[in-house]
OpenMM code with the backbone's topology and positions (N, CA, C; nanometers):
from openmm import Vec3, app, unit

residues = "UNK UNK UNK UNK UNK UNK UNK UNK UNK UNK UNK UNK UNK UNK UNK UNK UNK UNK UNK UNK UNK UNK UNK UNK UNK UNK UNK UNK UNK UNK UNK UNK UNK UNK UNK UNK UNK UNK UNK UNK UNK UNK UNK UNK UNK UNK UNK UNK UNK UNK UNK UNK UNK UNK UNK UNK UNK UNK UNK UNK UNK UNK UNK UNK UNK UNK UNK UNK UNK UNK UNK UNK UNK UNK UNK UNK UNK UNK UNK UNK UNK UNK UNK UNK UNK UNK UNK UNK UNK UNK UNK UNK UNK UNK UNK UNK UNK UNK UNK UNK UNK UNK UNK UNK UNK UNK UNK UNK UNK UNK UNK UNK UNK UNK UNK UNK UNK UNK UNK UNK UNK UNK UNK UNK UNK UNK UNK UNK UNK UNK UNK UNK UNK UNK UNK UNK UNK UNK UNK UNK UNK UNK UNK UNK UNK UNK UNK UNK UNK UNK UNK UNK UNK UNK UNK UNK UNK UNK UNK UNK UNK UNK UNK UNK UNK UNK UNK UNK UNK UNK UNK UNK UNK UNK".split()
positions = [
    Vec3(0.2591, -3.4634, 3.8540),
    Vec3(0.3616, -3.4512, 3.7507),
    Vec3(0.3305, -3.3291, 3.6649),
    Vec3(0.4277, -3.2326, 3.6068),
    Vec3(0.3873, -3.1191, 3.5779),
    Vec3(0.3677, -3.1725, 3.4435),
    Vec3(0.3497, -3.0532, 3.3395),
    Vec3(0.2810, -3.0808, 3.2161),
    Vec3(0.4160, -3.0237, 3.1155),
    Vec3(0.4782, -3.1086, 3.0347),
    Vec3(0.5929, -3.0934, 2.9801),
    Vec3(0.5520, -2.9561, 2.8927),
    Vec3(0.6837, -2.8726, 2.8986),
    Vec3(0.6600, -2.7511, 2.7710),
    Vec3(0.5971, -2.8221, 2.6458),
    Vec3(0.5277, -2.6924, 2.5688),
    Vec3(0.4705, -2.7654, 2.4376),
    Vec3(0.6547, -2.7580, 2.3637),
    Vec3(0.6355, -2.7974, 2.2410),
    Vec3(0.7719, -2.8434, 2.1798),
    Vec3(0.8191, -2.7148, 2.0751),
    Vec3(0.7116, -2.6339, 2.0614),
    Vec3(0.7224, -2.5145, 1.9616),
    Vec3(0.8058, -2.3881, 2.0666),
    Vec3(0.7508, -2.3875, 2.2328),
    Vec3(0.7880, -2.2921, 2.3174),
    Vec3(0.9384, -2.3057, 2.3378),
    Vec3(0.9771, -2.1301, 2.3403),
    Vec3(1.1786, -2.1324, 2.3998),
    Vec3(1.1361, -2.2456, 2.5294),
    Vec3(1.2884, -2.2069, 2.5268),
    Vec3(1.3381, -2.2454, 2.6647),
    Vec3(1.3198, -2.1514, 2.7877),
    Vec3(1.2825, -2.0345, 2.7773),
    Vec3(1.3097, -1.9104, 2.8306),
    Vec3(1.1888, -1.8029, 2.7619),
    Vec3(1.1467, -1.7504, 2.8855),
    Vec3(1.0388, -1.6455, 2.7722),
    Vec3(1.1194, -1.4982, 2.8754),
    Vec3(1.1214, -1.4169, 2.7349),
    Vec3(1.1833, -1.2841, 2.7846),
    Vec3(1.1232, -1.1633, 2.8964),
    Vec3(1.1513, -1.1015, 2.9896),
    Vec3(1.0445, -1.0414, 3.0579),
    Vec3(1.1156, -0.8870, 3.0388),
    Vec3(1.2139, -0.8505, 2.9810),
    Vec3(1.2883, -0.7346, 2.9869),
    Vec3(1.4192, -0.7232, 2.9678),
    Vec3(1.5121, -0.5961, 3.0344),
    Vec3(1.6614, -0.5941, 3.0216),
    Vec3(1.6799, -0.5138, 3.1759),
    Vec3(1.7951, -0.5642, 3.2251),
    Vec3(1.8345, -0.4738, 3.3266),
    Vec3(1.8461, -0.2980, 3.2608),
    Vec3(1.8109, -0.2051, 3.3049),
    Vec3(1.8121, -0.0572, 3.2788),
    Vec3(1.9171, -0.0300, 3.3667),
    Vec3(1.8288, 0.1273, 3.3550),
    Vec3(1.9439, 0.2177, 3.4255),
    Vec3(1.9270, 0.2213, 3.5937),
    Vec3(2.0263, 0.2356, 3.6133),
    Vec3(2.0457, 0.2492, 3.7958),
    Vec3(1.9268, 0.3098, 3.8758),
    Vec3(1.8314, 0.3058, 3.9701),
    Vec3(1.7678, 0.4093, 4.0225),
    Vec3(1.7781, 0.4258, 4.1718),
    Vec3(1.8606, 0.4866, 4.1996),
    Vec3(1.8717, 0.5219, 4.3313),
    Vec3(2.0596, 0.4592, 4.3518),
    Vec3(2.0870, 0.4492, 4.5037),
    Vec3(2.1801, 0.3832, 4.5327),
    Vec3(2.1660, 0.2268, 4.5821),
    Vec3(2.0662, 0.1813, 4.5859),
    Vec3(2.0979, 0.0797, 4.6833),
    Vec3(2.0488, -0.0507, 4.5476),
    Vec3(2.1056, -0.0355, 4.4436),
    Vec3(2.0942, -0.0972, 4.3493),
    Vec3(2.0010, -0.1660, 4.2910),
    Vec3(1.8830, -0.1092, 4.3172),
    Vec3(1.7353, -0.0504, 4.2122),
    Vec3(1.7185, -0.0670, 4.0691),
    Vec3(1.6972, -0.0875, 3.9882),
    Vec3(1.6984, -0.0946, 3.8208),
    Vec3(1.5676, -0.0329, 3.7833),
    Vec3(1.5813, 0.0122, 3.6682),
    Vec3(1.4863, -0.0174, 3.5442),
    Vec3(1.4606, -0.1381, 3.4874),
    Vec3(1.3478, -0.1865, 3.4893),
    Vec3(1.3392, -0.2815, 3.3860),
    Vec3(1.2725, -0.2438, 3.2222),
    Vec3(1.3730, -0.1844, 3.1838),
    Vec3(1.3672, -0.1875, 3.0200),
    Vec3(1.2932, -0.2801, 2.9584),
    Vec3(1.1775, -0.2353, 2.8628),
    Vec3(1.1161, -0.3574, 2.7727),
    Vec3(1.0117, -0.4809, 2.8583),
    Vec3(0.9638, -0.4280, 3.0177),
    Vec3(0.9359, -0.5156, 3.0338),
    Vec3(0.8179, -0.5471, 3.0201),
    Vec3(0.7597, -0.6906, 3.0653),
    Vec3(0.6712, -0.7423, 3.0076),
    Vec3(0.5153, -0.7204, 3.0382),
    Vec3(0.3870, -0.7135, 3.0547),
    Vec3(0.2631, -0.6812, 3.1594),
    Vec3(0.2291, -0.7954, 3.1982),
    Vec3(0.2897, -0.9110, 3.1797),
    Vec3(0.2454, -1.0580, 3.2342),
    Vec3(0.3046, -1.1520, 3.3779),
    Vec3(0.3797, -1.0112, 3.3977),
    Vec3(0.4365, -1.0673, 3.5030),
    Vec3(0.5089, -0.9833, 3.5946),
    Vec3(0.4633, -1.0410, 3.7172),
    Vec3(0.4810, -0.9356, 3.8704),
    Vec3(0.5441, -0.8218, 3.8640),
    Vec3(0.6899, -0.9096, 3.8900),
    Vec3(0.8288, -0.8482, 3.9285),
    Vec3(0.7976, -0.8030, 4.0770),
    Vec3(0.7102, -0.8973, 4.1225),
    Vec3(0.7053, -0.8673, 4.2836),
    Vec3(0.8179, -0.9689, 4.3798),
    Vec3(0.8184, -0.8953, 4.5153),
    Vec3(0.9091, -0.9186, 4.5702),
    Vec3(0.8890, -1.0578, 4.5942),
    Vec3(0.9864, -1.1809, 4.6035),
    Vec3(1.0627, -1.2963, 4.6375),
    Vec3(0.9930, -1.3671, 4.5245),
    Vec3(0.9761, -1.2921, 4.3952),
    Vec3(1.0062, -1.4022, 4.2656),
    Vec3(1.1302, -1.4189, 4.1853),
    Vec3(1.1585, -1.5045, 4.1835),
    Vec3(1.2540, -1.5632, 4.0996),
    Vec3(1.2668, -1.5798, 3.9443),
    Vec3(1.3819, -1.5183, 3.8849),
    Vec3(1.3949, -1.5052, 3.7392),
    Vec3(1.5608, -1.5243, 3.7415),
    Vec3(1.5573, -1.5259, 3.6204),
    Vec3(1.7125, -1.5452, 3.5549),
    Vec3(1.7773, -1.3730, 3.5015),
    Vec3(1.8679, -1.3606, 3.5485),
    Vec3(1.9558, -1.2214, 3.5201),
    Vec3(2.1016, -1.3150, 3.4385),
    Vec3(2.0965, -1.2563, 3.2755),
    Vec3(2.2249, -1.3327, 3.2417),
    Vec3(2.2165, -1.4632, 3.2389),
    Vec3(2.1011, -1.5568, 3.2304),
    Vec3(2.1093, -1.6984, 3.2874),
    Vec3(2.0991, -1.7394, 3.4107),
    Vec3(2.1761, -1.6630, 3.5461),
    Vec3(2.1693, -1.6438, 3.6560),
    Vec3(2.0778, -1.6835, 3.7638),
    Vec3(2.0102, -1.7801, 3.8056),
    Vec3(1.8891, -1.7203, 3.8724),
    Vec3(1.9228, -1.6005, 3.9858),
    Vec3(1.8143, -1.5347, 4.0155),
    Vec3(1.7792, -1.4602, 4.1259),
    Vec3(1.7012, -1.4211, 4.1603),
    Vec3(1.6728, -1.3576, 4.3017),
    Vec3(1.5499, -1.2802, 4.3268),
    Vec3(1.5165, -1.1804, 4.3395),
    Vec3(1.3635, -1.1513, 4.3111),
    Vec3(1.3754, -0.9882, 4.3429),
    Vec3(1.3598, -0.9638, 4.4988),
    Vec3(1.4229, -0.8640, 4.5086),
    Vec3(1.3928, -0.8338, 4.7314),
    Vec3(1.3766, -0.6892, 4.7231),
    Vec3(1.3029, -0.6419, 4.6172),
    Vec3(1.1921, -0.5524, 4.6442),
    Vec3(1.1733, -0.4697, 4.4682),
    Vec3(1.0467, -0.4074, 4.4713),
    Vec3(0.9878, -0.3177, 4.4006),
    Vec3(0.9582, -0.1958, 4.4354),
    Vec3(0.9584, -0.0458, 4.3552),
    Vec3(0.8970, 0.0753, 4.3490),
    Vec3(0.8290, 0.1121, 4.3280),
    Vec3(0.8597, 0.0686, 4.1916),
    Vec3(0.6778, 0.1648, 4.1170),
    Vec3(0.6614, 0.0574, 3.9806),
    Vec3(0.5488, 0.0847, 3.9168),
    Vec3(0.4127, 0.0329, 3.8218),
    Vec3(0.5293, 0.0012, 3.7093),
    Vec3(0.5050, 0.1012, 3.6453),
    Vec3(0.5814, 0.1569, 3.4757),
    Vec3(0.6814, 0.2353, 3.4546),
    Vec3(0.7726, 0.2098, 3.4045),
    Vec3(0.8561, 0.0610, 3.3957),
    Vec3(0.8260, 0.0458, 3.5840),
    Vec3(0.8804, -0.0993, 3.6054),
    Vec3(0.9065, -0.1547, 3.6862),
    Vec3(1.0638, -0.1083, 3.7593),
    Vec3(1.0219, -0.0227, 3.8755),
    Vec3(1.2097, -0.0678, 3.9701),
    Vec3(1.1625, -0.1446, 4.0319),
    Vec3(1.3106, -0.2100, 4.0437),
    Vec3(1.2829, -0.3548, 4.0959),
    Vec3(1.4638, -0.3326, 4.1364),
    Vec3(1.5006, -0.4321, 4.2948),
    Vec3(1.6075, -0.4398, 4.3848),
    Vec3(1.6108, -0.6125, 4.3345),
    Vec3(1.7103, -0.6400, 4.3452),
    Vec3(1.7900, -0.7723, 4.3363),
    Vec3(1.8521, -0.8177, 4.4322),
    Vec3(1.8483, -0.9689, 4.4624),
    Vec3(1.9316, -1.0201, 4.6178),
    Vec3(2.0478, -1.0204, 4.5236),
    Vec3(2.1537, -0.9925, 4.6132),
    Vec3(2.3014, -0.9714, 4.5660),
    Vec3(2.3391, -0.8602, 4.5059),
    Vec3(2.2625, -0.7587, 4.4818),
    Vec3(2.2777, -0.6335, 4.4276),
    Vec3(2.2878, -0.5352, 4.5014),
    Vec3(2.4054, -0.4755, 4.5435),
    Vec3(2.3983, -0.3656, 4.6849),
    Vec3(2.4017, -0.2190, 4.6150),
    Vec3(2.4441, -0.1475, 4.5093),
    Vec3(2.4398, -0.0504, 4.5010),
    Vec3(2.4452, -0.0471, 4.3484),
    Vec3(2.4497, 0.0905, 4.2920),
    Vec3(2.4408, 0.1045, 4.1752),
    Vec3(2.5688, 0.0825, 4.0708),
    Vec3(2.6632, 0.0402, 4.1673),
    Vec3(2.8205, -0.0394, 4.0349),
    Vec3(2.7939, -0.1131, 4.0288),
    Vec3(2.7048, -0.2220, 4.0764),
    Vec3(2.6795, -0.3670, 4.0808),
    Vec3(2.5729, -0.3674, 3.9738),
    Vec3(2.4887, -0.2775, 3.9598),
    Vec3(2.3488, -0.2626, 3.8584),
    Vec3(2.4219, -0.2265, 3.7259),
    Vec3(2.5309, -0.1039, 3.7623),
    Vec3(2.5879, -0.1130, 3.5865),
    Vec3(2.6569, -0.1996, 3.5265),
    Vec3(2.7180, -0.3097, 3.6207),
    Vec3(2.7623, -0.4405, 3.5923),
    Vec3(2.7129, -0.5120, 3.4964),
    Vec3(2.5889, -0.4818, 3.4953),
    Vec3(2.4285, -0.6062, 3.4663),
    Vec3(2.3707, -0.5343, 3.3709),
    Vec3(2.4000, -0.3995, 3.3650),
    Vec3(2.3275, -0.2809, 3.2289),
    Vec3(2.3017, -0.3925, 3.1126),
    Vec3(2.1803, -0.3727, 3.0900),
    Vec3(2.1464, -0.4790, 2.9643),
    Vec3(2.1269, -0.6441, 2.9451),
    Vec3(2.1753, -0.6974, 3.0381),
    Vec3(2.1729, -0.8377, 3.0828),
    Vec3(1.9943, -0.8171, 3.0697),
    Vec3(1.9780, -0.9499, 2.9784),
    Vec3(1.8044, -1.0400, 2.9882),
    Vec3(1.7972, -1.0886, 3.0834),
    Vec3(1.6341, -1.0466, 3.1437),
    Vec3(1.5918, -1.1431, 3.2371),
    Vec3(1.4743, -1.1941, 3.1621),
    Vec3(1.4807, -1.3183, 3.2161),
    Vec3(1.3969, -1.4312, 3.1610),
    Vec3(1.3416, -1.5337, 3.2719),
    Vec3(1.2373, -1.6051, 3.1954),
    Vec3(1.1983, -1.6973, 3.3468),
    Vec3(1.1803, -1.8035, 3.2396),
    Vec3(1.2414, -1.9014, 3.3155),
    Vec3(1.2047, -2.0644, 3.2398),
    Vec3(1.0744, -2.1128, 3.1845),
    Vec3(1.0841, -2.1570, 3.0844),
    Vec3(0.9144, -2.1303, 3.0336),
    Vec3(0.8266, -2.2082, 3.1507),
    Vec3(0.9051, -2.3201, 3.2294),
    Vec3(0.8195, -2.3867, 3.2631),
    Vec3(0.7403, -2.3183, 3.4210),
    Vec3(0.8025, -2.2279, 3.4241),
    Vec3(0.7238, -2.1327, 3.5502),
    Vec3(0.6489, -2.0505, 3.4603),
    Vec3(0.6122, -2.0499, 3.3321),
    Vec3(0.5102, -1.9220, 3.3025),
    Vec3(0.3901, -1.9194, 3.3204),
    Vec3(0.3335, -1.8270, 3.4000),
    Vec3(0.1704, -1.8220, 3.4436),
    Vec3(0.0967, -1.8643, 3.3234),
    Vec3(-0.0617, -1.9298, 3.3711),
    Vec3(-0.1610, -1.9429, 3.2421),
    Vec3(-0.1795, -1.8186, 3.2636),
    Vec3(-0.1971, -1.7678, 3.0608),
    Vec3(-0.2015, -1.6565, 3.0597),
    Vec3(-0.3752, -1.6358, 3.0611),
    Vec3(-0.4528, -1.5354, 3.0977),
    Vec3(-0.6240, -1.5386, 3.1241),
    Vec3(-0.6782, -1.5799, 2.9600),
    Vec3(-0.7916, -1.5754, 2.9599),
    Vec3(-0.8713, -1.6262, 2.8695),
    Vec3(-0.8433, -1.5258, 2.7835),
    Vec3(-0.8385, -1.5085, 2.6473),
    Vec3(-0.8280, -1.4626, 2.5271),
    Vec3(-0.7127, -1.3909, 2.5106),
    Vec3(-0.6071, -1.4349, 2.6030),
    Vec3(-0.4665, -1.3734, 2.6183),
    Vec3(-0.3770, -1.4646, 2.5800),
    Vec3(-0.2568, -1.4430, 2.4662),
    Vec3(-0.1935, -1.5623, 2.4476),
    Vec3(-0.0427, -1.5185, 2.4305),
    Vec3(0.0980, -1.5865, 2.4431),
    Vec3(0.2135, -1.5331, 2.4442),
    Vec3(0.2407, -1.5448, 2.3326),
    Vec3(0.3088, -1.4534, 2.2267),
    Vec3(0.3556, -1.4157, 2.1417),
    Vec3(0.4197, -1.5935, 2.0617),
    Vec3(0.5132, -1.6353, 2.1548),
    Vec3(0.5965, -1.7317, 2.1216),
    Vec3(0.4536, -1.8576, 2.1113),
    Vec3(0.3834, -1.8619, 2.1304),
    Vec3(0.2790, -1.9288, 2.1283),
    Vec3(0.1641, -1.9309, 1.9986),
    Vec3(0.1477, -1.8068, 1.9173),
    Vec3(0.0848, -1.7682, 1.8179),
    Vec3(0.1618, -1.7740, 1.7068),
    Vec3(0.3506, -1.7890, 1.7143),
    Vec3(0.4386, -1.7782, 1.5763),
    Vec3(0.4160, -1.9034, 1.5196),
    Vec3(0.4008, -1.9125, 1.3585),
    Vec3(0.4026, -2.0764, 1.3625),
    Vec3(0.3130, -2.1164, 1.3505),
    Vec3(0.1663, -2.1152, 1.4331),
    Vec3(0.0672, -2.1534, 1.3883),
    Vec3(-0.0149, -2.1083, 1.2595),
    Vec3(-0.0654, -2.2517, 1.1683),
    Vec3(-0.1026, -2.2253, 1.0514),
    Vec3(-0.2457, -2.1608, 1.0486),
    Vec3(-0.2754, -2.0764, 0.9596),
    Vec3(-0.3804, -1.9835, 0.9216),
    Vec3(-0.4952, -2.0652, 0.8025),
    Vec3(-0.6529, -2.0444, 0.8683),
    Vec3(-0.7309, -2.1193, 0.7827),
    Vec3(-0.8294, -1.9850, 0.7689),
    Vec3(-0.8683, -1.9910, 0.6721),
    Vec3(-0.9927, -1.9025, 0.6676),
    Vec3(-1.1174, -2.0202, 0.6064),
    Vec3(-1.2316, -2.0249, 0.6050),
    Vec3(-1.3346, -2.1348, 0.6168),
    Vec3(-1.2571, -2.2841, 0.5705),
    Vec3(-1.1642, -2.3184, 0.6115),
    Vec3(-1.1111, -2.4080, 0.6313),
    Vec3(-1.0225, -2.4448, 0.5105),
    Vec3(-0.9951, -2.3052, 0.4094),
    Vec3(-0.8664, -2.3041, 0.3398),
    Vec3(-0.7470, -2.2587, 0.3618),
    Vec3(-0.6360, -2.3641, 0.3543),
    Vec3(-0.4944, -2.2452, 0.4222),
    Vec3(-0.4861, -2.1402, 0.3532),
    Vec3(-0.4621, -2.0573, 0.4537),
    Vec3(-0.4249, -1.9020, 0.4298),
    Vec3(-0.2904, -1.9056, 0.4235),
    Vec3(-0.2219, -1.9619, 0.5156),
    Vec3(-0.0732, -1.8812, 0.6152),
    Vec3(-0.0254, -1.9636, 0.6911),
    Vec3(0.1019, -1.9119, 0.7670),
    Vec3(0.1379, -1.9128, 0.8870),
    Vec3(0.1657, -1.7755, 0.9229),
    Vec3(0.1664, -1.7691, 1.0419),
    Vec3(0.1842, -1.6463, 1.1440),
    Vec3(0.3488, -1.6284, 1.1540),
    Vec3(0.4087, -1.5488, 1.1148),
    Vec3(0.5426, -1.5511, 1.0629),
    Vec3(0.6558, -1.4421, 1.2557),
    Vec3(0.5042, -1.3149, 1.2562),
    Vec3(0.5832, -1.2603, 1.3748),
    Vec3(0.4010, -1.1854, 1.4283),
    Vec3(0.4476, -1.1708, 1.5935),
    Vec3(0.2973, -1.0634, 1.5601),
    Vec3(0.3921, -0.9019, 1.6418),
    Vec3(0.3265, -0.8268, 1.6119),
    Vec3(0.3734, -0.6608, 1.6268),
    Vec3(0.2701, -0.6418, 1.7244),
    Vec3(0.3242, -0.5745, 1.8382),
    Vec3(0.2432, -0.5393, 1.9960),
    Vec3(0.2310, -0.3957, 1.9537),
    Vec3(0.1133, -0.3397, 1.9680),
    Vec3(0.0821, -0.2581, 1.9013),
    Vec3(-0.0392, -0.1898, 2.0144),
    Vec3(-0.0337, -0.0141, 2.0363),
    Vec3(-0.1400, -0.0075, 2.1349),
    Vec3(-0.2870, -0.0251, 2.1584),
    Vec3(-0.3114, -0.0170, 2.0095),
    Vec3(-0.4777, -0.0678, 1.9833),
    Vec3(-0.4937, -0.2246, 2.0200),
    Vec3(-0.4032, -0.2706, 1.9371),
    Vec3(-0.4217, -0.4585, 1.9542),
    Vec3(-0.3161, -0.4825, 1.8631),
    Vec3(-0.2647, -0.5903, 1.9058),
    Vec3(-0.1767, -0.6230, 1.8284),
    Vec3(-0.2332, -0.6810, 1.6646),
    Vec3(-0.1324, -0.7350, 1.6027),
    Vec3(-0.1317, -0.7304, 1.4603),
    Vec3(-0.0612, -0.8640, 1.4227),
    Vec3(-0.1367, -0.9687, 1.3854),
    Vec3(-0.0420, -1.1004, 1.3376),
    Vec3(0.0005, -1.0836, 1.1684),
    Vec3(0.0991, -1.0924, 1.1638),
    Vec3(0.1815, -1.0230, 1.0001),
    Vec3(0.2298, -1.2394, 0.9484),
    Vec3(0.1386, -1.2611, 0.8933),
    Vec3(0.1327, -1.3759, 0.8106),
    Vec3(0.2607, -1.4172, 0.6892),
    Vec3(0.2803, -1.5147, 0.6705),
    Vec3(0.3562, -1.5321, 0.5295),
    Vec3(0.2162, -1.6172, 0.4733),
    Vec3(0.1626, -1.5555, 0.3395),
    Vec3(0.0822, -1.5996, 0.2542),
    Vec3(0.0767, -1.6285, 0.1169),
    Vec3(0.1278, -1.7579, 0.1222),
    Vec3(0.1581, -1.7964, -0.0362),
    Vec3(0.1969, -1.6269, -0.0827),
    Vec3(0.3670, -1.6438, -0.0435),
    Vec3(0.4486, -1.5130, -0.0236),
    Vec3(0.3962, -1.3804, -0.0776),
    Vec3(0.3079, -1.3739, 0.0509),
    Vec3(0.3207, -1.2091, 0.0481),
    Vec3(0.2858, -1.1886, 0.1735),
    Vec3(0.2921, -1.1156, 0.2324),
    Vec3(0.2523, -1.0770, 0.3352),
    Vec3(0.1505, -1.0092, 0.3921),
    Vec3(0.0620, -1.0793, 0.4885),
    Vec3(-0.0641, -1.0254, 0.5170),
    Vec3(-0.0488, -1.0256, 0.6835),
    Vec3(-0.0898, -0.8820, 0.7018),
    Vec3(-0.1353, -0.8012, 0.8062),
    Vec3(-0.2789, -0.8252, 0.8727),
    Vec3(-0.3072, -0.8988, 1.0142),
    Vec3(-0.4369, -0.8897, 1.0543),
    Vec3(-0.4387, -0.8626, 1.1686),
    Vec3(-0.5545, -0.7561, 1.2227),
    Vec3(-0.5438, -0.7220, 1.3418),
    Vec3(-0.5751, -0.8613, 1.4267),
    Vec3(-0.5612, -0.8597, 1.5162),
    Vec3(-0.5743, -0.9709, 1.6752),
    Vec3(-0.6511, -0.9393, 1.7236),
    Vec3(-0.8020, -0.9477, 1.6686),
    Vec3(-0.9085, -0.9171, 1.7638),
    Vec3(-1.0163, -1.0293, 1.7346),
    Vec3(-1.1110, -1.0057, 1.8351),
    Vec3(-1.2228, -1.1859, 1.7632),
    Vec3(-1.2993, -1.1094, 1.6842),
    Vec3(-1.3230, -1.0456, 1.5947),
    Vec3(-1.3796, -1.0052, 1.4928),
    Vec3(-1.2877, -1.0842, 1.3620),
    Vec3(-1.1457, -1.0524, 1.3767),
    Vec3(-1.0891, -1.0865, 1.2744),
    Vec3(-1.0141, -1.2148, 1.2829),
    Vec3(-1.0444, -1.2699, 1.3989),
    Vec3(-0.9623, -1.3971, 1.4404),
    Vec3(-1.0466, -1.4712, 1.5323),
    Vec3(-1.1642, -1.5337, 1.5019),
    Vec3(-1.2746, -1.6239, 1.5839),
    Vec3(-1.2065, -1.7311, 1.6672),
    Vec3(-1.1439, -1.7819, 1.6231),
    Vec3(-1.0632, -1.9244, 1.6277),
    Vec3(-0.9400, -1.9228, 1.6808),
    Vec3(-0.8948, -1.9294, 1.8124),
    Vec3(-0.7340, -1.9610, 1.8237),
    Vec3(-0.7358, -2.1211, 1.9109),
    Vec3(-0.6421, -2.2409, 1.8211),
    Vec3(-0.6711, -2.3118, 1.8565),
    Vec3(-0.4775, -2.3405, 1.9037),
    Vec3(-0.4519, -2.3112, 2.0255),
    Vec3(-0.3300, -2.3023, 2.0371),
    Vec3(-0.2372, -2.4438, 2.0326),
    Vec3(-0.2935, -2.5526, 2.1545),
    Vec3(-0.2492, -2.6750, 2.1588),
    Vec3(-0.2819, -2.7606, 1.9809),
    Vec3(-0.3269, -2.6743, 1.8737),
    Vec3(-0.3748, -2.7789, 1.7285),
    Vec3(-0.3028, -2.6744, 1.6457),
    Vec3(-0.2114, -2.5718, 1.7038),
    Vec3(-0.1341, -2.4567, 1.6160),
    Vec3(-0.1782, -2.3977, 1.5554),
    Vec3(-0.3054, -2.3409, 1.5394),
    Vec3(-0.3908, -2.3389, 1.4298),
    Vec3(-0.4759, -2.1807, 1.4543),
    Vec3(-0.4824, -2.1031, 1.3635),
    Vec3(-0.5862, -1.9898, 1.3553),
    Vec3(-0.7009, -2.0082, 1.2763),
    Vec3(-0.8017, -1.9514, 1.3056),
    Vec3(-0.8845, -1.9512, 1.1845),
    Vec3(-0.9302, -1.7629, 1.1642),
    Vec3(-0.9213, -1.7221, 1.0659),
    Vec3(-0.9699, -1.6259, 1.0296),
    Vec3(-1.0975, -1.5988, 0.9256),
    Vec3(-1.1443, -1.4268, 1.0221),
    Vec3(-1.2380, -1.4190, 0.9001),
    Vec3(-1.2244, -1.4272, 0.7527),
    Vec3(-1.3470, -1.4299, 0.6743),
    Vec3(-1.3439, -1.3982, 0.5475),
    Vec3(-1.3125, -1.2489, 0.4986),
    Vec3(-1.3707, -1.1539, 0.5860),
    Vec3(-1.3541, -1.0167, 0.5363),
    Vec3(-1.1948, -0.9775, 0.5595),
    Vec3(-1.1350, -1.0620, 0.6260),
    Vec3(-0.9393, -1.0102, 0.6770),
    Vec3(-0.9112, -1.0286, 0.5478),
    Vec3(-0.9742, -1.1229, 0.4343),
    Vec3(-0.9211, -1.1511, 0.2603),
    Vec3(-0.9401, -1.0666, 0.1853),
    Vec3(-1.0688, -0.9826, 0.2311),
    Vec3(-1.1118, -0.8952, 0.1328),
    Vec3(-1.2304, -1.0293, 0.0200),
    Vec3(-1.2611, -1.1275, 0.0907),
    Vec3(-1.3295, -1.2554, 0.0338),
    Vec3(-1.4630, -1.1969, 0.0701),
    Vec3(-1.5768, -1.2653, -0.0127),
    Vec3(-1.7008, -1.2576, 0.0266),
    Vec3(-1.7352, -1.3858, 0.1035),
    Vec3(-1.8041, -1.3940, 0.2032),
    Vec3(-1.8079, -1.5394, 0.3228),
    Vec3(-1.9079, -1.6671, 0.2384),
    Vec3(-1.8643, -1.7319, 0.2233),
    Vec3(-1.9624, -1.8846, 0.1751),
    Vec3(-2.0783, -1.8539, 0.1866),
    Vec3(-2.1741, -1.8893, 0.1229),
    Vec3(-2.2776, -1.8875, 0.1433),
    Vec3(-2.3713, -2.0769, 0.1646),
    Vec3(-2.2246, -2.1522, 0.1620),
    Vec3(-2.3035, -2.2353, 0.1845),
    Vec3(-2.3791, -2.3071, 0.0734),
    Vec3(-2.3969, -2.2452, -0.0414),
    Vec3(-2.4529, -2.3483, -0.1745),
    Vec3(-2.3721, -2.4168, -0.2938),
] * unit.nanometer
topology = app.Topology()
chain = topology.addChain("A")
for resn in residues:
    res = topology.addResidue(resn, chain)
    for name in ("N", "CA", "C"):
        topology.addAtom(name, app.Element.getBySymbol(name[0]), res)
């Protein structure tokens, strides 16, 4: 029996947008897409809601990628911009210290076990991303690295952060 979505996750996690045409035989760009996932040939995703498959790939970055039912490039500008998405409940475990965005919003923020926060959005960013908090309203910025984030306790919603992300001096414990 599979393992029901958690209750915080979409319905749908986003992997991109149909792009621009490449070639004739109705090829795409995938605009915006995601690094967590293939886009190799005979996987299945949603175009528009749609399911379909892919029946072939080109290259790395961005991703071209061919579609079953897609014969040429009027059929691809048809679809210009249409989301593809995959049902959450096909989403790969993501590897160890890797977590999906929709998975980190929401969870509440502790620093030595006082609330800080919640995690309001995080910003993908090329160094590391950046979880941007609502904190007893204001807004706090912390990078996403285990220096500044020891603790991700995903299935308990929960972060724990350092003391120095406060600008706090750390307990000493007396």
């Amino acid at each position: 029996m599979p393992d029901e979505p958690a209750p915080w996750r979409p319905e749908r996690a986003r992997l991109g947008v149909v792009g621009k045409a490449h070639g004739l035989d109705g090829s795409f760009r995938v605009e915006g897409a995601v690094d967590w996932f293939a886009y190799d040939r005979g996987q299945r995703l949603l175009v528009a809601g749609e399911e379909r498959r892919i029946a072939g790939r080109r290259s790395e970055l961005p991703p071209v990628i061919r579609l079953e039912g897609l014969a040429d490039r009027d059929a691809v500008e048809t679809l210009r911009g249409a989301t593809l998405e995959l049902p959450v409940e096909r989403l790969p475990q993501p590897s160890e210290d890797t977590f999906f965005v929709f998975d980190l919003v929401g969870c509440a923020v502790s620093c030595e076990s006082r609330p800080v926060g919640v995690v309001r959005e995080v910003w993908e960013r090329p160094a590391n991303d950046v979880l941007v908090l609502d904190a007893d309203g204001r807004e706090l910025l912390v990078p996403f690295v285990r220096d500044a984030v020891p603790e991700v306790d995903i299935e308990g919603r929960r972060l724990e952060v350092a003391p120095w992300v406060l600008d706090e001096p750390a307990s000493t414990g007396e």
